[in-house]
C-alpha positions as semicolon CSV with decimal commas, in nm:
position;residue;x (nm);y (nm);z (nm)
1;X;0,358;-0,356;1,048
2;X;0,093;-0,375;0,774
3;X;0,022;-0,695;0,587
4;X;0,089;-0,490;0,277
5;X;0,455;-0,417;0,400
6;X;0,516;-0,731;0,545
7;X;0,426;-0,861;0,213
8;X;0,680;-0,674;0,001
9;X;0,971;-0,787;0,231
10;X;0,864;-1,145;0,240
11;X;0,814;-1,198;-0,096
12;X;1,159;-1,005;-0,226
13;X;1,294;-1,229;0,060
14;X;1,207;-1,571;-0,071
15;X;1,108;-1,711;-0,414
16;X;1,177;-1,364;-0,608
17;X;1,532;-1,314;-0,473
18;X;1,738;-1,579;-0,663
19;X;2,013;-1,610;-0,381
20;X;1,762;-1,765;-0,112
21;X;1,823;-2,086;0,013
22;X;1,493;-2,301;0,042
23;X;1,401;-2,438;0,353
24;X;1,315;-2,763;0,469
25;X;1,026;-2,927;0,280
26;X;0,649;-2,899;0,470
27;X;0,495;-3,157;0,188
28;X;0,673;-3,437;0,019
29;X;0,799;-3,288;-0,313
30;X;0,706;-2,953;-0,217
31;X;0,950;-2,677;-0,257
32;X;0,930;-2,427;0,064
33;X;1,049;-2,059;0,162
34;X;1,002;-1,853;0,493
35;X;1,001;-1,549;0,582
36;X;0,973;-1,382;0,961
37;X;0,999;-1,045;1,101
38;X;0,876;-1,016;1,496
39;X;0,533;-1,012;1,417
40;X;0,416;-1,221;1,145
41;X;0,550;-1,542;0,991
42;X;0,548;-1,587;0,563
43;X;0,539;-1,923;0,438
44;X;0,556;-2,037;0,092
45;X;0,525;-2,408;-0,063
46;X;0,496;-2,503;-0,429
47;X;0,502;-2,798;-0,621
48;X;0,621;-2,889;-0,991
49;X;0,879;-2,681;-1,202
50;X;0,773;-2,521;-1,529
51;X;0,379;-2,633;-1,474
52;X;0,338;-2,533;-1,077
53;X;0,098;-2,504;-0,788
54;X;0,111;-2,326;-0,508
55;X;0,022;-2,125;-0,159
56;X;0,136;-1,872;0,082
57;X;0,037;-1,813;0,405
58;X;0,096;-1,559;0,684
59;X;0,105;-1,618;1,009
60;X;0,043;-1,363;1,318
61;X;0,329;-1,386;1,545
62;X;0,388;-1,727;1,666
63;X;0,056;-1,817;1,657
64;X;-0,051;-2,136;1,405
65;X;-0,361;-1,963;1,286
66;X;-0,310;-1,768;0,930
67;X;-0,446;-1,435;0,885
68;X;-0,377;-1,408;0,517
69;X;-0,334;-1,668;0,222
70;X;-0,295;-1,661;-0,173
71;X;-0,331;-2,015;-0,412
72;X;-0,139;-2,006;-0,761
73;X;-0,099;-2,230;-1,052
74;X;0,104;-2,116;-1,314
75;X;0,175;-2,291;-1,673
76;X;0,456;-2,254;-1,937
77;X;0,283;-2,255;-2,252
78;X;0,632;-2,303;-2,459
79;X;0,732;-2,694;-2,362
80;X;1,064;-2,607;-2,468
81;X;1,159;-2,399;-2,249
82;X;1,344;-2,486;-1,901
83;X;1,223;-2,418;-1,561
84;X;1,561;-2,226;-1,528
85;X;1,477;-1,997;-1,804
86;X;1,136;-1,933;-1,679
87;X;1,282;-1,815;-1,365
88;X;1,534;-1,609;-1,566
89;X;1,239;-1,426;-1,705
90;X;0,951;-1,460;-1,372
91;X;1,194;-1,390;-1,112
92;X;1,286;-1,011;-1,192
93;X;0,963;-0,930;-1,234
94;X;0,878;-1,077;-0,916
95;X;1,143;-0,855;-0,696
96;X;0,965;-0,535;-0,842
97;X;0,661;-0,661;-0,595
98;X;0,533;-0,294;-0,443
99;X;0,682;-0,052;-0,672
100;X;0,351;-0,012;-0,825
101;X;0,117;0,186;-0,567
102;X;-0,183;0,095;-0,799
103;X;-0,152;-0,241;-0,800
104;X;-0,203;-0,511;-0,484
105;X;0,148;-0,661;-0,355
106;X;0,069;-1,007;-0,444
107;X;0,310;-1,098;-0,740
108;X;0,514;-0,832;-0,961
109;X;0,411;-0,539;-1,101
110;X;0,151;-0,434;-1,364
111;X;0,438;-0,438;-1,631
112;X;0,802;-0,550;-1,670
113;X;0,987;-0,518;-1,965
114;X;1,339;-0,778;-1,933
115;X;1,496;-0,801;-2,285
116;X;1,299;-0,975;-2,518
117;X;1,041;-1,118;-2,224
118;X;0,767;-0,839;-2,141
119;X;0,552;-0,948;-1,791
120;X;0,175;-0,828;-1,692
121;X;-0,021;-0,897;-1,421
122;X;-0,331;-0,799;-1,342
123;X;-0,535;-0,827;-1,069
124;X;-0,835;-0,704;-0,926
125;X;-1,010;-0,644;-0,549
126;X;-0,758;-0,623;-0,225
127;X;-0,610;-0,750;-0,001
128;X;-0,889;-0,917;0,160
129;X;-1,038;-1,125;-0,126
130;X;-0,860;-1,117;-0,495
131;X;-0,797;-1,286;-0,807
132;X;-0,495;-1,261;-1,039
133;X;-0,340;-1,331;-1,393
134;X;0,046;-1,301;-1,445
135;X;0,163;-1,347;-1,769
136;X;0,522;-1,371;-1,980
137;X;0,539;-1,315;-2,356
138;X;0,858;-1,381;-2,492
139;X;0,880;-1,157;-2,842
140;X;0,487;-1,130;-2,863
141;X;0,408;-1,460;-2,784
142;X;0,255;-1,555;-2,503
143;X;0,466;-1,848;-2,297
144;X;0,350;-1,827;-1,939
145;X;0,022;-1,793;-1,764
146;X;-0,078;-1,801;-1,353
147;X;-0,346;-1,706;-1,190
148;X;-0,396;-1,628;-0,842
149;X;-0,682;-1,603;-0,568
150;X;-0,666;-1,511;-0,219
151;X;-0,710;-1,295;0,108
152;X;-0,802;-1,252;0,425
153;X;-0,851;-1,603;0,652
154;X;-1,080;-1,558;0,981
């Protein structure tokens, strides 16, 4: 399987899908998902709530050496609202990963409209080496902001 691919399932398999158990934490206070197929291994870990930071990695096989990694921090520019109802609004988004064929599998998709909250993300190079902004407006105002970098690890 293709990193791309592998990508799409892992990520609609962890963080996006709100129904996913965490698993045990790597890092004390980290939050952690994982993902596995027979040939590579996804692992997530973040820290924080509505201000975050973040990696994933994926693993070949069973080996312990990555192949492939992305960092995030992401900021909610409205204090006032809840780390619930930024996943409310980041979440969706997030499980429409790969539906764009433009755009890299690394977050969501170039743009998601959910009720009043409207999410970009735009990113640029591939899956080797990139860098990322996601963003959430909620009625024309801009609330959320992450940016990502990441890609191939020799």
């Amino acid at each position: 399987m293709e990193i791309k691919d592998f990508l799409i399932k892992a990520k609609k398999a962890t963080y996006a899908n709100a129904n996913v158990e965490k698993v045990a934490a790597s890092r004390r206070g980290s939050n952690d998902y994982e993902y596995s197929d027979n040939e590579m291994i996804y692992h997530d870990t973040y820290f924080g709530g509505t201000n975050f930071i973040g990696e994933e990695v994926v693993y070949e096989g069973s080996s312990e050496k990555p192949i492939w990694g992305m960092n995030y921090y992401g900021v909610t520019l409205d204090q006032n609202l809840s780390e619930e109802a930024m996943d409310k609004a980041l979440r969706p988004a997030l499980m429409k990963v790969g539906e764009d064929d433009d755009i890299l599998p690394v977050r969501g998709p170039r743009r998601f409209v959910n009720d009043n909250y409207e999410y970009t993300f735009n990113v640029g190079g591939d899956l080797e080496h990139f860098d990322g902004v996601e963003e959430i407006r909620k009625d024309g105002v801009l609330i959320y902001r992450l940016r990502c970098t990441g890609g191939k690890i020799i």
